[in-house]
Every structure is written in C-alpha cells, then in structure tokens.
C-alpha positions as CSV (number, residue, x, y, z in Angstrom):
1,X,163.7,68.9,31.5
2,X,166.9,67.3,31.7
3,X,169.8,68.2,34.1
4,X,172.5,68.1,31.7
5,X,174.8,69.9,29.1
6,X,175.8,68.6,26.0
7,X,179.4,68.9,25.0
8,X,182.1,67.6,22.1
9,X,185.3,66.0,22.8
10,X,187.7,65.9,19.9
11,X,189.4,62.9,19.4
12,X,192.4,62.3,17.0
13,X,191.3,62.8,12.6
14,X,189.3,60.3,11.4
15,X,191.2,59.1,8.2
16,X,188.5,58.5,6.2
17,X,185.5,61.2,5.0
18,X,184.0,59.0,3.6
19,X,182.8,55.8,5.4
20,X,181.4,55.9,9.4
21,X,182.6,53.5,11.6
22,X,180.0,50.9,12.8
23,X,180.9,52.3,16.2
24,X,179.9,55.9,15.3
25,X,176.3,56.1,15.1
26,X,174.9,58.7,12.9
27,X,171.9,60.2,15.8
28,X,173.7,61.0,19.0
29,X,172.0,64.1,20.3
30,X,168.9,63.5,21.8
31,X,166.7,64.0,25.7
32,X,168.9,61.1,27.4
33,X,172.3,61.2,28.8
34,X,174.7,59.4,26.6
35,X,178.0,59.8,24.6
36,X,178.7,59.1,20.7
37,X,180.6,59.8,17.8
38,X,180.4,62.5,15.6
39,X,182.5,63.2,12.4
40,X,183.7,66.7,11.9
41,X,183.7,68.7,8.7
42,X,187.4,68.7,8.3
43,X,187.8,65.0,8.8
44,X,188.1,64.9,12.8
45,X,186.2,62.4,15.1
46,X,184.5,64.4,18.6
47,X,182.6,62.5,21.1
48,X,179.2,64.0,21.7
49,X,178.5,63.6,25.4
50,X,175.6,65.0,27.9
51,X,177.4,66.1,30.5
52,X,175.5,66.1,34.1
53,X,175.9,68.6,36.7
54,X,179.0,67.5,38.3
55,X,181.0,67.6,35.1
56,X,183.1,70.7,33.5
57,X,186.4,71.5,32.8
58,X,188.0,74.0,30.9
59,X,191.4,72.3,31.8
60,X,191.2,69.2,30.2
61,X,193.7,67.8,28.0
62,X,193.1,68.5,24.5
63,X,195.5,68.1,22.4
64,X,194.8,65.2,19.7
65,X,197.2,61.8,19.2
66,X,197.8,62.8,15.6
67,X,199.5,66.3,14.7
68,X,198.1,65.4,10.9
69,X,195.5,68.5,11.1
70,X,197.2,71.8,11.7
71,X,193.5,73.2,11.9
72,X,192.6,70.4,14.8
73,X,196.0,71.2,16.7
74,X,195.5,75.0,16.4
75,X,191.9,74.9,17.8
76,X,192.7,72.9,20.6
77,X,195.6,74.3,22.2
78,X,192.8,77.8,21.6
79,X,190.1,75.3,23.3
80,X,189.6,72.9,26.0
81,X,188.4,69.5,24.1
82,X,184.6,70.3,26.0
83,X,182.0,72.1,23.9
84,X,179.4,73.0,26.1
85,X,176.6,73.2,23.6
86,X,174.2,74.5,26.4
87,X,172.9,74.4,29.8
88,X,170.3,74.4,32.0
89,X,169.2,75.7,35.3
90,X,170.7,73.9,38.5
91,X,174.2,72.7,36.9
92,X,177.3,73.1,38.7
93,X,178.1,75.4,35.7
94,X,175.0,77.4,35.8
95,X,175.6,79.6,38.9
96,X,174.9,83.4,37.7
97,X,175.4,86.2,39.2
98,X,171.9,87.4,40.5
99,X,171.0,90.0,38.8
100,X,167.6,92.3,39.2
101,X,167.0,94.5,36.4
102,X,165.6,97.9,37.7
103,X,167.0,97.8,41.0
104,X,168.6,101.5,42.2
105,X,171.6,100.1,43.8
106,X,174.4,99.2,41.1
107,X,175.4,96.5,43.6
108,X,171.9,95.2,44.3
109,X,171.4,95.3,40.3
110,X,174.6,93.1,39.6
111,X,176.8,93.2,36.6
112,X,176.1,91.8,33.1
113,X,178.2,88.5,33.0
114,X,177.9,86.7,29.7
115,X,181.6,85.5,29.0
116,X,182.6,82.2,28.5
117,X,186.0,82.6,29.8
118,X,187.1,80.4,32.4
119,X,186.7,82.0,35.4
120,X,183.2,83.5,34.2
121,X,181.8,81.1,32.4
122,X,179.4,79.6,35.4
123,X,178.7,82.9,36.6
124,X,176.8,84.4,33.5
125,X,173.6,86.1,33.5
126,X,173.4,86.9,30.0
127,X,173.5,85.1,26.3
128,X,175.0,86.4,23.9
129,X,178.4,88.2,23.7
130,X,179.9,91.8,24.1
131,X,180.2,93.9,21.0
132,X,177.0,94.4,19.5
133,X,177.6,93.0,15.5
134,X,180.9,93.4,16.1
135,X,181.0,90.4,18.2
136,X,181.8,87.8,15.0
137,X,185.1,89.8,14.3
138,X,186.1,89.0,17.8
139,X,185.8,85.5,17.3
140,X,186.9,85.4,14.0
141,X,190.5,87.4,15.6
142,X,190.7,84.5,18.2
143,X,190.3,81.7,15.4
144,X,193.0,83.7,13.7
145,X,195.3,83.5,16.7
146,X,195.1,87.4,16.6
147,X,193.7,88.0,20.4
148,X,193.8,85.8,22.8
149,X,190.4,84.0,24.0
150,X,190.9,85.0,27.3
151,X,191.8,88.3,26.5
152,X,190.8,90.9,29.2
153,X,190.5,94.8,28.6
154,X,192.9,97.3,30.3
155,X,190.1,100.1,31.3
156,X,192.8,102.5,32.5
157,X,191.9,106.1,32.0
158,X,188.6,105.1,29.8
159,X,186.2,106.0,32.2
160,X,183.6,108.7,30.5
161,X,184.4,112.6,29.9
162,X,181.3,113.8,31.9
163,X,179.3,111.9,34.4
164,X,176.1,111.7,33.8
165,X,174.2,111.7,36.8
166,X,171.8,108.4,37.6
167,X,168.1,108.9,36.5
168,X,164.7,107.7,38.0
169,X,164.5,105.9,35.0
170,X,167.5,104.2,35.8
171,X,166.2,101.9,38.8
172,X,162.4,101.7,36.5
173,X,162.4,98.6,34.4
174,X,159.4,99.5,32.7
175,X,161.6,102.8,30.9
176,X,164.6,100.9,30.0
177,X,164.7,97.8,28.3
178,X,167.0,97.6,25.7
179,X,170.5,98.9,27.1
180,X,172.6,98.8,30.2
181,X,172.2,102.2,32.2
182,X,175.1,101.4,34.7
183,X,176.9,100.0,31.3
184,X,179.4,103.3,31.0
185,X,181.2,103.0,34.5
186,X,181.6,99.8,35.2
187,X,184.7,100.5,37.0
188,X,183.1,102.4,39.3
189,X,179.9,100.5,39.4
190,X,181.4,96.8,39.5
191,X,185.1,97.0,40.4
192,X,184.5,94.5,43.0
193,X,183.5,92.1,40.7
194,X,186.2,93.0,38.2
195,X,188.6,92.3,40.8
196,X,187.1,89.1,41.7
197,X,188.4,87.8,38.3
198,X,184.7,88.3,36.5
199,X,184.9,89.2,32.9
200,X,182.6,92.5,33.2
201,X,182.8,94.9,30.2
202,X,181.5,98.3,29.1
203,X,178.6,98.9,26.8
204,X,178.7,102.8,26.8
205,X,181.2,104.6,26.0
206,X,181.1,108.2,26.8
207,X,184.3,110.8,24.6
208,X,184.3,114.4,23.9
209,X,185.4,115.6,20.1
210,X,185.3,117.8,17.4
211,X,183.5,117.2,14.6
212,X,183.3,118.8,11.6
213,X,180.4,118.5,8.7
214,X,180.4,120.5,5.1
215,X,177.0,121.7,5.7
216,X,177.8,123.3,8.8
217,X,180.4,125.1,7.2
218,X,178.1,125.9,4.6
219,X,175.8,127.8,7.0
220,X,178.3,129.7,8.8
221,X,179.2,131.0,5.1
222,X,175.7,132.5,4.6
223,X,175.3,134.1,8.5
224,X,172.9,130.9,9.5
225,X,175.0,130.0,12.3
226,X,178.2,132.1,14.0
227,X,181.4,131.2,15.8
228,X,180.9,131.2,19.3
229,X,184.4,129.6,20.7
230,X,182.7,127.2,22.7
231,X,180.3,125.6,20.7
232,X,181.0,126.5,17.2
233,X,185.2,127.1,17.3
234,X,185.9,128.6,13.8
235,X,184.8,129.7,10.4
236,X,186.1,126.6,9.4
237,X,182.8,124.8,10.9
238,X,184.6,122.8,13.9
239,X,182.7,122.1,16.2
240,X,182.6,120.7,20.0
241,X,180.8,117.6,20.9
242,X,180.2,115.0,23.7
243,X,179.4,111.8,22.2
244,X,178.3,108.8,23.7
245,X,178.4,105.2,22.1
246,X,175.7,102.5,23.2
247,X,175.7,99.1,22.5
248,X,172.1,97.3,23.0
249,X,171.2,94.7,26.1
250,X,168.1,93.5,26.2
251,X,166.1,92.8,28.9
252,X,163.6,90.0,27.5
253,X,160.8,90.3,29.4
254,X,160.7,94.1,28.9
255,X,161.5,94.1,25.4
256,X,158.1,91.2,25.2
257,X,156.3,93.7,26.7
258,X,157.0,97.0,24.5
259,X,155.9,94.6,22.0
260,X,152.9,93.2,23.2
261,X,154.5,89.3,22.9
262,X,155.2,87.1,25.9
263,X,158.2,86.4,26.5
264,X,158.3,82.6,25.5
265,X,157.1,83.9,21.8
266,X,159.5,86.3,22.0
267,X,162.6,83.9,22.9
268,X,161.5,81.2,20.7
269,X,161.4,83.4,17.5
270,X,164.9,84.7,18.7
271,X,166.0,81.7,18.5
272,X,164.3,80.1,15.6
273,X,165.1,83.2,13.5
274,X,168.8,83.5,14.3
275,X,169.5,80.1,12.7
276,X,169.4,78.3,16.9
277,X,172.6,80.3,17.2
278,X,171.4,81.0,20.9
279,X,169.7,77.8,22.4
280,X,170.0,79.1,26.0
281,X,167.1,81.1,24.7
282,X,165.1,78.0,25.1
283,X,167.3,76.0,28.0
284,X,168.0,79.1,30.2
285,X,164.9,80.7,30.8
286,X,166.4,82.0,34.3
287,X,168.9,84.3,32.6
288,X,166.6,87.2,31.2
289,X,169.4,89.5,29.7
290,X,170.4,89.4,25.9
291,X,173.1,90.9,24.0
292,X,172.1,91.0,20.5
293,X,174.5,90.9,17.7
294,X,173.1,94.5,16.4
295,X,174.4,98.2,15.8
296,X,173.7,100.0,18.3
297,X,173.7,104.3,19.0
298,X,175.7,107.1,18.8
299,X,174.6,110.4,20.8
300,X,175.7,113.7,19.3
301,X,175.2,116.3,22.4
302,X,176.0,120.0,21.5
303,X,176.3,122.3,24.4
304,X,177.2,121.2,28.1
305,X,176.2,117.8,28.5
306,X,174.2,118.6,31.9
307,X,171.5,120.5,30.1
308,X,170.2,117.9,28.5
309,X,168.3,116.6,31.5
310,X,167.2,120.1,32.7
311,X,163.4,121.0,32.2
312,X,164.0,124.4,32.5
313,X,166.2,125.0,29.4
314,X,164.9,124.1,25.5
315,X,166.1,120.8,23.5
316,X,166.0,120.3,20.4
317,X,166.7,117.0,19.3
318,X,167.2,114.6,16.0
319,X,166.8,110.7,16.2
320,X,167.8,109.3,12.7
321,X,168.2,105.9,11.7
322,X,171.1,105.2,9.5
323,X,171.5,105.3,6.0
324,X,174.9,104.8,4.4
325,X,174.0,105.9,1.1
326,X,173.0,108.9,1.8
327,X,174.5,110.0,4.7
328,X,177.7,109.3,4.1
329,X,178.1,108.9,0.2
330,X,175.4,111.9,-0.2
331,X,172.8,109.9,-2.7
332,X,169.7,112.1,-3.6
333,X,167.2,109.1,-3.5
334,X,166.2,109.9,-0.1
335,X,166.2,112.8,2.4
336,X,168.4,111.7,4.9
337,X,171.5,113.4,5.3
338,X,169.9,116.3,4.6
339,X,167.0,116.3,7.2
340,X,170.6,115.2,9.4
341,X,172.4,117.6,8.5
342,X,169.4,120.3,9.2
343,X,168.9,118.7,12.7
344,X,172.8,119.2,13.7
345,X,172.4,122.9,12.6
346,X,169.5,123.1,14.6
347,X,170.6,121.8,17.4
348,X,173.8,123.6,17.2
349,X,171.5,126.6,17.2
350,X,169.5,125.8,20.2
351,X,172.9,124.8,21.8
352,X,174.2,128.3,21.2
353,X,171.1,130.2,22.5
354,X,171.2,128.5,26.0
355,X,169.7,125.5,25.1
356,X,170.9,121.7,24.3
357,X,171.3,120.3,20.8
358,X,171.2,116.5,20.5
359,X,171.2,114.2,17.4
360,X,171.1,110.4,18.2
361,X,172.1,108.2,15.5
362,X,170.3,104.7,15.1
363,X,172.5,101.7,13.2
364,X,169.1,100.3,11.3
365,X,170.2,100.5,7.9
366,X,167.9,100.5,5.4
367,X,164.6,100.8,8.0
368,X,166.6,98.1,9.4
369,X,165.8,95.1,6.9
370,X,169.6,96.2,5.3
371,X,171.6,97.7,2.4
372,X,170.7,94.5,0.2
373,X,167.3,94.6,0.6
374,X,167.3,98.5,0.3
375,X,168.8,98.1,-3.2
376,X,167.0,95.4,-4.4
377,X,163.7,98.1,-3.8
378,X,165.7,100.3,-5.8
379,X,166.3,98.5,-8.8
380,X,162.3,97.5,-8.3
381,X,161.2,100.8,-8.0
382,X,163.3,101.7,-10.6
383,X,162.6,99.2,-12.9
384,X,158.6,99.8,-12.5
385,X,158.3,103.2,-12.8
386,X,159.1,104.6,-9.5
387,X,155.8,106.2,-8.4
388,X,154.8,107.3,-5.2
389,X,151.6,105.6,-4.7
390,X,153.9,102.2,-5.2
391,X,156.7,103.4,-2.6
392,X,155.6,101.4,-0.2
393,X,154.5,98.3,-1.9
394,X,158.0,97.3,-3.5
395,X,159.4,97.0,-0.1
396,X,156.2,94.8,1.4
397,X,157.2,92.5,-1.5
398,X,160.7,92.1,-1.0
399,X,161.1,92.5,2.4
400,X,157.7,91.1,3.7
401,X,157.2,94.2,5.9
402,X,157.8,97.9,5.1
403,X,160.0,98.8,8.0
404,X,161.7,96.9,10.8
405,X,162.8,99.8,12.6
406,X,160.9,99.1,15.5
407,X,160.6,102.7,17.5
408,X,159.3,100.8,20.5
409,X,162.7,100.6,22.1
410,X,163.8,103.5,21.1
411,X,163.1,106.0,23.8
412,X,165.4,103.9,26.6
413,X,167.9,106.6,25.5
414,X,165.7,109.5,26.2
415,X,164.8,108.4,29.6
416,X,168.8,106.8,30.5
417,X,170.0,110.6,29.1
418,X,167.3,112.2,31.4
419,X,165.1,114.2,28.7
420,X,162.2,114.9,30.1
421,X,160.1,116.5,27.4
422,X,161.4,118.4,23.5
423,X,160.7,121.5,22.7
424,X,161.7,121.1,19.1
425,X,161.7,117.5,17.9
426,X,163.4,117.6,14.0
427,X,161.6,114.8,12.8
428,X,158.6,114.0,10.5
429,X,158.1,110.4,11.4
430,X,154.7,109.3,12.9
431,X,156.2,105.8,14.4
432,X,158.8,108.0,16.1
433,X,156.5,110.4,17.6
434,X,153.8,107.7,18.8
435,X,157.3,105.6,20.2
436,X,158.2,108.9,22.4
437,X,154.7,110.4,23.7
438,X,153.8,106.6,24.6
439,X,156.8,106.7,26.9
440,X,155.7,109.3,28.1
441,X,158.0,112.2,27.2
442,X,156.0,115.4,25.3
443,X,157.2,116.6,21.9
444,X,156.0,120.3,22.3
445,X,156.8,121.2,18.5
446,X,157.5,119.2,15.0
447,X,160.0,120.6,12.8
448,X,159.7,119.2,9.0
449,X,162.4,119.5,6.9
450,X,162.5,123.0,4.5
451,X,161.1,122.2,1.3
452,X,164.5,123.4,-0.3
453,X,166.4,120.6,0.8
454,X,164.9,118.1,-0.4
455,X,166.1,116.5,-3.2
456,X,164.2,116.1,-6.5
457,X,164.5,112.4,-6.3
458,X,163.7,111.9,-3.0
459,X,160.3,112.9,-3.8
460,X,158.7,109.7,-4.4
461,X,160.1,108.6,-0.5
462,X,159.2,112.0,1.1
463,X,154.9,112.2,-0.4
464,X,154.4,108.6,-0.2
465,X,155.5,108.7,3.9
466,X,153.6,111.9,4.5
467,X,150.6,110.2,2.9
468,X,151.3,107.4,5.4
469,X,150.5,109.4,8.4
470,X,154.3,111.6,8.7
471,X,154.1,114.7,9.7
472,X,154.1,118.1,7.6
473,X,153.1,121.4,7.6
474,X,152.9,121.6,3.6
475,X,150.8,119.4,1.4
476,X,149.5,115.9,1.8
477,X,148.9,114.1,-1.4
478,X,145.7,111.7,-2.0
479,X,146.6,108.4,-3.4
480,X,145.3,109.2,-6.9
481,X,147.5,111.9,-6.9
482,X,150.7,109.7,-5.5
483,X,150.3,108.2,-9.1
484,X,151.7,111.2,-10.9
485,X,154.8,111.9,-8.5
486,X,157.9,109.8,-10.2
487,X,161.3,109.7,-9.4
488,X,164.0,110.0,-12.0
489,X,164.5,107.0,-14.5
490,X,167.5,105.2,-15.6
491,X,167.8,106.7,-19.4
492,X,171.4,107.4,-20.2
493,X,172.5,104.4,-18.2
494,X,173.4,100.8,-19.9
495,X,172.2,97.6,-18.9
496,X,168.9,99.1,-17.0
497,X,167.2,95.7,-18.3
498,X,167.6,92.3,-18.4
C-alpha cells in the first residue's frame, strides 16, 4: 500500500469555468506519488498532491494571490491550504494514541482522539467526529464563521450528578461495543491528556431533572400512582429524574462480531454506504474505533440512581425506540407513546415501592430506516387498504428490509449501567428480548401493553407484530385472519388519490 496522504493546495481562482488548462490534467488521483491540478466548483484551481511521510503542515501559508473570491479567502484564513484526504499507517501524521478497548485501567485503555485540530490531528485513534448526527451542524457553524475550528470545550462544573461506579463489563470488550464506558468523566479519567493539549471530549453526559408527562398526571388523578415527595413531587405529576445522554462509539471489530460480519465486510460497506465519506475505513485499518454520525440514547432513571445495578432490589425497565409522531405529536397509528407512557408509570411505580424505574430511549426513528420512509409506508398502506396481513410487506418494498433497528447493540447500556437481570421488562418485542437474554441478562417477566391503550388504529401495527413472533398474553391472529383487521381509511379527506 502506499506510504502517502493525499492533500489539496488551493491556488489563486481560475478565471475561466469553462476551458482546462493544458497543464491541468483531468486524472490526478491515483496509487503513485504525484501532484496535479484540479478545478474547484466555485471556479478555484487546488493542486492535488500525495504527500509522503515527512510532509504536514497545518501552518502553511494559505491565503490566495487574488482576493476576487470572498468564498476562497474566507475558507482559507478557516484552513490551512493542505487537505489531507487520508492516511495510512506509518506517516509522520499517523501516530495515535494507543488505545486498547476493554482494558480496566482508564489510563491503560487511552482516550478517544479523533480531532483534526492541530495539535490532535496525528494522534487520533478514531474516524469520524464527536456529536453523533449532530456533528454536520458543527461543521456547518465553522463554515459560517460561527465557532471557531479550533474551538475547545470549557468542562467546568459539567462533570455527572451521580457517579456511577465502573462495571465488570466495563474492562469486557465482548459486552460493550458500541459506546464509550469511561466517555462521562473524561476529566477525571483523561485530564492528563487534556492538559497535554489533546482534543478529548465527552460522549455521556450524566444531569438530574424534573420531568413532567400528561399521562402521569393523568394517573395520579384516578389514585394509579401517589405523591411521594421524592419521587413523584406533586399532584401536578412532576417528577424527579437522573438522566443520562449517550452518544454511540463503535468499536469495529466488536460491532463485526454482534453481527456475525468480519470486520473488513463490515468497514467496507461503511464506507461504500456512507457515500466514501470515511476512507480511513479502508486506509486505516489500525484505528478500530468509530464515531458514527447517528442519534444516540437517553436514560430515564426513576429512583436513586445506585439501585439500578443492585440484584437484590426489582427493575422494571422500558427500551423504546423513537417515534416522533407519536411520541411527541400523539398520532394514533401506532402504540408508541402509549406503551411509553405505560412504561414511565410503571417504572415510577417500581421506583416508589423500593425498586428502580428506568426507560431508555433509542433515536431510530421510524425502526431506524427514517421519518420519510415511515410515511411513504403510510400513504402505501393507506392507499392499499391497510390490512394487517400486508403490514409488513409495504415496508419490505419500500425500504428493502422491515426494520433496521438492529437490537444487537443494544444491551451495551444494560451492562455499562450495571443491570444485571429485569424483573419486569415493559416491552412486547421478540428482537429485543432475544437482543437482551443473548447477552446474557434474564428478563424474569413480560409486561404487554393493556388492551385499553391501544389505539383503534394502531391495530393493524399491534396484530401483524404479534403474529410476527411479539409477545402477548391476549390473542394471536392466524394470517387468514390478519386479512380482516383494517386500519381507518382516508374518506373525508381530499386529494387521497392521484
């Protein structure tokens, strides 16, 4: 493989679009070491160059002979006039931070490193970029002139409102996979790297807050729940929560392996799939940490946060995955918000009777193939009839699989939080279930939402996944009778056709 990393140098706008210089060959990239001409989209010349070992500067002078381009003069007084397109093992500006995923020691472990800021940019261990989806808004603020490229936190007083104590699971990297379990301290856990100048950053996020949900209200109304004054403050339904925020970093070759993939499949569709954002996927197989551009968690803990990881006290616990439409803006196509709201009451209940309450709150909108995707099933279902036995088969056909949610990973925050077995788990799903037992953590009880919350639409969605394999204690429809379970049609409603 070659030894070198390819860069751009802009030069001065080209003031012509639309003829190429003799001198400007049209193919520069390619596996030898030279330098070229490439024309820019906005009418700007850059020198393509392979760069070998010995060469990289973030101090170079960049600012172009002609002020013509106010575009080109405000990215390079942001930039150095280097890209570094990639790398490779062995450069002068590959030099990482070792870093040994499962190790017990925080120090022997290392930091995650994967900024390209100056004095970090050698030193990554990572690919990718702090911020989980989040992370395009950051650049997009620096393009703006908004924040500073260099810009460096001020972690002063944000360390976490309870400490959770390290778990064997921790130092196992067979349990966690897909999230940093030193990420919530890295103050404590990395200041010595922090004060060497490295650009380390949180990925957990640990508050304390009161929350407050209609439903909750609603059941201290009709004597379901009471006020407590710790828990549950006041008839108003407040109530006191530790949350904790998570934002995902993969470890590749354990993520390849919840999966059943090697690891080269796994990077290679990473990086064919993601448009070859990442192409140290492919050049920097020695850096084995990700941060993907996703939404990550939220846990909801109700109760002191240290019971959570004691055996000797129940848990009940809700994982849902996130669904805007319903959770938020209370749509009746679905049972989501109010299997979520059931699972917070329950777990507020458990909570007060000694136990711990915890909901944990996965960003995979839409069974994580996305809003547009989930409403283009809609308007399918909608459109055909909306039956039961056809739930399934819309989504296949627009989306190509019916759920990308991927429960494999999601059981690393189970293990990082310390739960060692649930008494009452408040879900239905099958792919759930399997995910957690397989990890092995028991589920001693399933709790199915009441039949009286569901909605009457939600129907269709709630049959056709029990016939799938979810779990229920009520009935399980055959296929044939699938047919004959419809949600509500579009009459009344103009423009339904085209």
């Amino acid at each position: 493989m070659l030894n070198t990393a390819y860069s751009l140098d802009f030069d001065q706008p080209d003031p012509s679009l639309e003829e190429r210089s003799p001198k400007r060959p049209k193919t520069l990239l390619s596996t030898t070491t030279q330098t070229g001409r490439l024309k820019m989209a906005f009418g700007v010349t850059a020198t393509v160059t392979a760069i070998d070992e010995k060469e990289h500067s973030h101090s170079r002078s960049s600012t172009p002979s002609s002020a013509s381009s106010s575009s080109i003069l405000s990215l390079t007084q942001k930039y150095s006039n280097r890209v570094v397109l990639t790398t490779y093992p062995g450069q002068s500006v590959a030099d990482p931070i070792p870093l040994q995923w499962g190790a017990a020691d925080p120090q022997t472990r290392g930091p995650i490193i994967v900024s390209r800021s100056h004095d970090s940019f050698k030193r990554r261990n990572a690919i990718g970029a702090h911020g989980g989806s989040y992370s395009f808004y950051n650049a997009l603020a620096v393009a703006a002139g908004d924040l500073p490229r260099d810009f460096r936190p001020d972690l002063t007083n944000t360390q976490p409102t309870f400490d959770f104590a390290p778990q064997p699971a921790w130092s196992d990297p067979t349990k966690i996979v897909s999230m940093d379990p030193y990420g919530h301290d890295i103050v404590k856990y990395f200041g010595n790297h922090l004060a060497a100048g490295m650009d380390v950053r949180p990925t957990i996020a640990i508050t304390r807050a009161t929350m407050r949900v209609a439903e909750i209200t609603d059941a201290l109304r009709q004597k379901r729940l009471q006020v407590d004054g710790k828990i549950v403050l006041n008839d108003a339904g407040d109530v006191r929560v530790t949350k904790v925020a998570v934002d995902p970093v993969w470890y590749l070759p354990g993520v390849a392996e919840r999966f059943g993939v090697d690891e080269t499949t796994l990077r290679r569709a990473l990086f064919e799939h993601t448009g070859g954002s990442y192409p140290e996927f492919i050049t920097r197989t020695d850096l084995s940490v990700f941060l993907p551009p996703i939404g990550g968690l939220t846990v909801y803990i109700f109760g002191p946060p240290e019971r959570v990881s004691d055996p000797s006290v129940k848990l009940a616990l809700r994982i849902h995955d996130e669904c805007n439409g319903s959770d938020v803006f209370q749509s009746d196509i679905c049972t989501c918000r109010p299997y979520l709201a059931f699972g917070i009451e329950e777990a507020l209940k458990e909570a007060q009777a000694g136990g711990s309450g915890v909901v944990i709150y996965f960003r995979k909108e839409g069974r994580a193939l996305g809003e547009v995707v989930k409403y283009l099933v809609y308007n399918s279902r909608k459109r055909g009839g909306d039956t039961a036995d056809k739930y399934f088969q819309r989504t296949e056909a627009i989306a190509g699989v019916r759920d990308m949610r991927f429960q494999a990973l999601m059981p690393d925050i189970l293990h990082w939080l310390g739960i060692k077995k649930i008494d009452r788990m408040l879900s239905m799903s099958n792919m759930k279930y399997n995910a957690i037992v397989q990890q092995g953590i028991p589920i001693h009880e399933r709790v199915p939402i009441p039949d009286h919350l569901i909605p009457a639409d939600s129907r269709v969605e709630i049959d056709a996944k029990i016939n799938a394999g979810y779990f229920t204690t009520g009935k399980s429809y055959t296929e044939e009778e699938l047919k004959d379970i419809k949600g509500r049609g579009w009459q009344g409603w103009e423009d339904t056709t085209h």
